[in-house]
N, C-alpha and C positions, 0 to 999 in steps of 0.2 A: 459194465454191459457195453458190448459192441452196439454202435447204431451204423452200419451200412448203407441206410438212407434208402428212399424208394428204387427200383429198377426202372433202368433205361429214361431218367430222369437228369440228367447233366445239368441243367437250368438248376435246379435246386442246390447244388451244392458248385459254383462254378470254379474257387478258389482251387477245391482237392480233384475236381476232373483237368483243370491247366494243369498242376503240378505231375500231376499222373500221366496226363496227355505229355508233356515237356519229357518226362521221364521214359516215355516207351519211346518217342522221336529222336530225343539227344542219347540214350544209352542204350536200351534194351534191342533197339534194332542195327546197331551198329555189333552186338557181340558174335563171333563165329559161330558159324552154326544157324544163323538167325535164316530164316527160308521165306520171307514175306509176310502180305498180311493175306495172301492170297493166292490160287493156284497160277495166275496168271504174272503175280510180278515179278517184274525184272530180277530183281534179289534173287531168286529162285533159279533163274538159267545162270546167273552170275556166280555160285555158290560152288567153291571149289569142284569143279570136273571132277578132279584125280584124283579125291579123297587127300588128299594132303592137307589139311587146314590140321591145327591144332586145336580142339575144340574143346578140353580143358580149360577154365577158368576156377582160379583158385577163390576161397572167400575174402583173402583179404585182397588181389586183385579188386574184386566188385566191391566192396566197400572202398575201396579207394577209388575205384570210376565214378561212384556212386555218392564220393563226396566231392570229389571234383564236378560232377554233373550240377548237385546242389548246390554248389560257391558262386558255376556262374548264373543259374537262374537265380538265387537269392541278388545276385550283382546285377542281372538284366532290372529285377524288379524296384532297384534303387535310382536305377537313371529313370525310368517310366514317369 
């Protein structure tokens, strides 16, 4: 059984909202295509003009970003 935890409650579970939080800051918003968290950010007017990005990401691409992502937060969380 999944437990997903209460909504809009981050305080209760703070270890899997950093890892998660860490994960959408260090990777998820660094991938093409990525348009903000909002109409007004930067990211957004920044996003390729000319339609030329490459915006294809393969899966083993993302598993490899996504364990290089984990290597260094498991490494940050070692010198703390």
């Amino acid at each position: 059984m999944i437990n997903a935890g209460p909504p809009h409650t981050p305080d209760d579970r703070p270890y899997i909202e950093r890892f998660f939080g860490s994960i959408a800051a260090n990777l998820s918003s660094r991938l093409p295509g990525h348009t903000g968290s909002n109409p007004k950010d930067i990211r957004r007017a920044l996003s390729d003009p000319k339609g030329n990005a490459r915006l294809h990401v393969s899966l083993s691409e993302i598993q490899e970003l996504l364990e290089a992502t984990m290597a260094v937060y498991n490494a940050f969380l070692t010198m703390v």
